[in-house]
N, CA, C and O of each residue as an XYZ file, in Angstrom:
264
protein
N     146.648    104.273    -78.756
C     147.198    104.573    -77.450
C     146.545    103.655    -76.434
O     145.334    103.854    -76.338
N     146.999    102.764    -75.704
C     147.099    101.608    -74.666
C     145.884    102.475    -74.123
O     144.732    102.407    -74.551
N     146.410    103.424    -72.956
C     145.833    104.165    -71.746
C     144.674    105.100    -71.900
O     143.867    105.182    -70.973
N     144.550    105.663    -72.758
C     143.836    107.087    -73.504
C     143.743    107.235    -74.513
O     144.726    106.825    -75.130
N     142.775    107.778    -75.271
C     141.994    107.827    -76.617
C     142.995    109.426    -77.149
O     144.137    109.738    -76.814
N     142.061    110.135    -78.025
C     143.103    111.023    -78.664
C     142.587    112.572    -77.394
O     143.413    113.387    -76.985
N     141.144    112.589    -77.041
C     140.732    113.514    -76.753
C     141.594    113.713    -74.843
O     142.139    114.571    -74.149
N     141.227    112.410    -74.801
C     142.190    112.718    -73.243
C     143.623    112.983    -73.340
O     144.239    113.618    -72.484
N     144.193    112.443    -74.489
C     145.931    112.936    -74.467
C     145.844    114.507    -74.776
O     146.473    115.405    -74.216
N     144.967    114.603    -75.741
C     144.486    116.317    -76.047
C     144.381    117.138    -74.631
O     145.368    117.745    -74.214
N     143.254    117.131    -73.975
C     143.121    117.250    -72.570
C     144.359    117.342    -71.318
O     144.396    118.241    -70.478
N     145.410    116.125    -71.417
C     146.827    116.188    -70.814
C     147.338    116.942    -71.927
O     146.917    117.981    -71.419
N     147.715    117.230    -72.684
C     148.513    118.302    -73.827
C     148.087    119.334    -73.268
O     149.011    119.944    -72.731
N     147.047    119.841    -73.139
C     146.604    121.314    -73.232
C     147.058    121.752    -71.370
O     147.458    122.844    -70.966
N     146.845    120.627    -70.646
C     147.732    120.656    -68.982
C     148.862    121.792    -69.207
O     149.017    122.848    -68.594
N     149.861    121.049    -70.656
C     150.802    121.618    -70.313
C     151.279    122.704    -70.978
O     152.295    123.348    -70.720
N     150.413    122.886    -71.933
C     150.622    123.789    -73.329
C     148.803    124.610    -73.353
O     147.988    124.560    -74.274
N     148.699    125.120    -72.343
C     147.360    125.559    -72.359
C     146.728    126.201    -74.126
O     145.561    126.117    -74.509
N     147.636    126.668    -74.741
C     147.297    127.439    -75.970
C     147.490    126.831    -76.991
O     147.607    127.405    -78.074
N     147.573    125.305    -76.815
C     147.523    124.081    -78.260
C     147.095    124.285    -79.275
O     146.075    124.898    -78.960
N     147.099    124.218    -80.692
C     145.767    123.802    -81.746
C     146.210    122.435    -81.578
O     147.048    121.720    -81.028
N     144.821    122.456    -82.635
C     144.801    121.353    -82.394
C     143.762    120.612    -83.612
O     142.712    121.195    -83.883
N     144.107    119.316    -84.319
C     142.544    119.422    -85.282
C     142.588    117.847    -84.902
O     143.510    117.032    -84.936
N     141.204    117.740    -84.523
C     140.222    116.171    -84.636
C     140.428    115.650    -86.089
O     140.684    116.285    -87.111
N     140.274    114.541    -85.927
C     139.975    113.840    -87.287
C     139.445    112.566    -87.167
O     140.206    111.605    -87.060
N     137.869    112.389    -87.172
C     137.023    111.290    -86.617
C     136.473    110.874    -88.012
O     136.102    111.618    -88.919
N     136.512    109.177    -87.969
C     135.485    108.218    -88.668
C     133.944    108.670    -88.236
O     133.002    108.856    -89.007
N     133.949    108.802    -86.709
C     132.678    108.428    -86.318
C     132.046    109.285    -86.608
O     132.594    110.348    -86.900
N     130.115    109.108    -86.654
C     129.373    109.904    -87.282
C     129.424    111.546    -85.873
O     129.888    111.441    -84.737
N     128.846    112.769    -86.439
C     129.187    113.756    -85.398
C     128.383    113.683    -84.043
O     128.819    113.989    -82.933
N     126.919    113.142    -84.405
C     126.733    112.703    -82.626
C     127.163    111.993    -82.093
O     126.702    112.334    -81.003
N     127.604    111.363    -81.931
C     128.792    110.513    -81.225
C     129.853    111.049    -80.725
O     130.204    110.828    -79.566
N     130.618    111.967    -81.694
C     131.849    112.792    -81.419
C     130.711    113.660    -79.886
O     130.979    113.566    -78.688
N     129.550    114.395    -80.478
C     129.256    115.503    -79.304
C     129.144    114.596    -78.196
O     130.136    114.774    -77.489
N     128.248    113.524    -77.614
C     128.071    112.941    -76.545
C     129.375    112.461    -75.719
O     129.434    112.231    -74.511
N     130.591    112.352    -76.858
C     132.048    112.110    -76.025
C     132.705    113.311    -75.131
O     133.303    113.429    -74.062
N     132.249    114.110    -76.176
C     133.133    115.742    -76.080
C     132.335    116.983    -75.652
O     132.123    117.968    -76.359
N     131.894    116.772    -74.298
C     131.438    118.474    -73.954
C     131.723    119.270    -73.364
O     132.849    119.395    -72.883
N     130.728    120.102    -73.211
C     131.787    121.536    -72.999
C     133.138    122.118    -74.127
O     133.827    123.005    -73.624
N     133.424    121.804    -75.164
C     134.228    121.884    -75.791
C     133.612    122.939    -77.049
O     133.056    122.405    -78.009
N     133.694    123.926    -77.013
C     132.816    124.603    -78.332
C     134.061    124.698    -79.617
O     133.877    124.671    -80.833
N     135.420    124.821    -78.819
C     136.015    125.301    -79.760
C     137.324    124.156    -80.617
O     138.411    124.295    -81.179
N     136.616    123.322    -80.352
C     137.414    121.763    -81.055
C     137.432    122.425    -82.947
O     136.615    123.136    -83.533
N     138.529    121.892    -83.349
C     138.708    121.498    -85.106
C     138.142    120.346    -85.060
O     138.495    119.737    -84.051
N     137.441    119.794    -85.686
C     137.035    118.432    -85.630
C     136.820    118.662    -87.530
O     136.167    119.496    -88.156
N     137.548    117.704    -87.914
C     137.298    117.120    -89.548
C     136.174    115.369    -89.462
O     135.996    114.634    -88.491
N     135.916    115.308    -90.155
C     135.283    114.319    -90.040
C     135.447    113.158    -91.572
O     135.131    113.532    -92.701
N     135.856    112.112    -91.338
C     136.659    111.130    -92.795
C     135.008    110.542    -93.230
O     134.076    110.266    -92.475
N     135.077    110.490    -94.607
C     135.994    110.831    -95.230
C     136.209    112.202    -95.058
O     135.513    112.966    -94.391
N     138.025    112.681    -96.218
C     137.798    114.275    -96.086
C     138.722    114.578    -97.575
O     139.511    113.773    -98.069
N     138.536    115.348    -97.883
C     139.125    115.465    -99.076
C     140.548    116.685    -98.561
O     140.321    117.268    -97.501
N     141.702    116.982    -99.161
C     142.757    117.238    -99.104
C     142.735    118.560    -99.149
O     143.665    119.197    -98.654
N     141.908    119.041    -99.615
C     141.740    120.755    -99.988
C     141.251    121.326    -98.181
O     141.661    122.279    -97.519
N     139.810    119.800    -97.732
C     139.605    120.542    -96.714
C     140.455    120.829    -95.594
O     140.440    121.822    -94.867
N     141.429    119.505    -95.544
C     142.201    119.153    -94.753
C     143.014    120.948    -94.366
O     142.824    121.789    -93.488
N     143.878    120.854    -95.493
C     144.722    121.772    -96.058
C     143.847    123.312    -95.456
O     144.354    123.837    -94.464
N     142.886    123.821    -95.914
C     141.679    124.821    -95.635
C     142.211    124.699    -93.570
O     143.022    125.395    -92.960
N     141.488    123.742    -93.147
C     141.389    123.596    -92.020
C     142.473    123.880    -91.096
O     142.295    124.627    -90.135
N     143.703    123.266    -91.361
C     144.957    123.621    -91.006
C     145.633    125.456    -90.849
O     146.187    126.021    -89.905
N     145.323    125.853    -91.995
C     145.375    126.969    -92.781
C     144.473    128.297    -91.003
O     144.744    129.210    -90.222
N     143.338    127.290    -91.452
C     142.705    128.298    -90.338
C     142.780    128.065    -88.997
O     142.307    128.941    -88.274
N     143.446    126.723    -88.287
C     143.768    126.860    -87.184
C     145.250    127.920    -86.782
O     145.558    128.610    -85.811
N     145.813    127.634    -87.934
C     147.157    128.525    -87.765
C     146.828    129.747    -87.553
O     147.503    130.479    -86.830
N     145.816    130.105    -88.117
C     145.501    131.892    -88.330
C     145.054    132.531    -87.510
O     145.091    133.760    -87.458
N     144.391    131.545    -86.471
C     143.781    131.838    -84.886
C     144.332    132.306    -84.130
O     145.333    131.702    -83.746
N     143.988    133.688    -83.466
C     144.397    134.026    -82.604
C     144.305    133.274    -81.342
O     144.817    133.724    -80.317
């Protein structure tokens, strides 16, 4: 994305859809992800590699969220 990374289009998404899921899926190692992203406790964040089961798992439990 030219203008914005994934977390700021996330950020405008949630503008308009306050009750989004939503799942991360970062290369980068996880401090890095925290120093980008705070205040945020309740992010999906997967982290690659990732294997298909977790993927799948992860999905599974954002759906299930109230």
């Amino acid at each position: 994305m030219p203008k914005m990374n994934g977390y700021d289009a996330y950020l405008a998404m949630r503008k308009i859809q306050p009750e989004l899921k939503s799942i991360f899926i970062s290369g980068y190692a996880s401090d890095i992800i925290e120093q980008h992203i705070s205040g945020e406790d309740s992010l999906n964040i997967l982290f690659k590699p990732l294997r298909r089961n977790d993927l799948l798992a992860k999905i599974r439990e954002v759906l299930d969220e109230n």
